[in-house]
N, C-alpha and C positions, 0 to 999 in steps of 0.2 A: 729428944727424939720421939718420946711417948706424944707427947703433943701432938706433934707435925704428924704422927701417923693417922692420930685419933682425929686430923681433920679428913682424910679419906672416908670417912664413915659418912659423912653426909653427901655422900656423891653416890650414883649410882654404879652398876659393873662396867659399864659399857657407856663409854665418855662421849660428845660432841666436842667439836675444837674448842668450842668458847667454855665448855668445864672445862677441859683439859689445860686451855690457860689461867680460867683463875686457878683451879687448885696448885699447877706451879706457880702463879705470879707472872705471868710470862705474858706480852703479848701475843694476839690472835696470829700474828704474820710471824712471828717467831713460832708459835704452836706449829703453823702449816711448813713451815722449813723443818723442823723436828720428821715431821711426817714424811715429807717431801724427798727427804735426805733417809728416809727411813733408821731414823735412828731410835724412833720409837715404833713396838712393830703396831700395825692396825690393819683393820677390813676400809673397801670401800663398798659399799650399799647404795647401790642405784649413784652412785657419784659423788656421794656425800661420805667422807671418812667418819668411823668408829672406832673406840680405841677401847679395849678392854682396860679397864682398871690394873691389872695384873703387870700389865705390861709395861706401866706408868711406873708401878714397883719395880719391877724388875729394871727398869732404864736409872733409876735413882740407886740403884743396888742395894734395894731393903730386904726383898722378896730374891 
């Protein structure tokens, strides 16, 4: 578990889709369904989704 966390540390607070995929592993079209479906919460910014870091935690139920 220590590992998998300690890979969040190279990311920054506030995710674009394509972090947000690789750090799960996930495809880009999977990330946008995650979002889409608001299962992970996020801002949109001028139309371009953000995801706070935090929240990536919390959907994983670390945090």
């Amino acid at each position: 578990m220590q590992k998998s966390i300690s890979k969040f540390k190279k990311y920054p607070d506030v995710l674009s889709v394509k972090e947000l995929s690789e750090l799960l592993s996930i495809s880009i079209k999977t990330a946008y369904k995650l979002l889409q479906n608001d299962k992970i919460k996020h801002v949109m910014i001028g139309g371009i989704y953000r995801v706070p870091k935090i929240c990536v935690l919390k959907y994983l139920g670390i945090k």
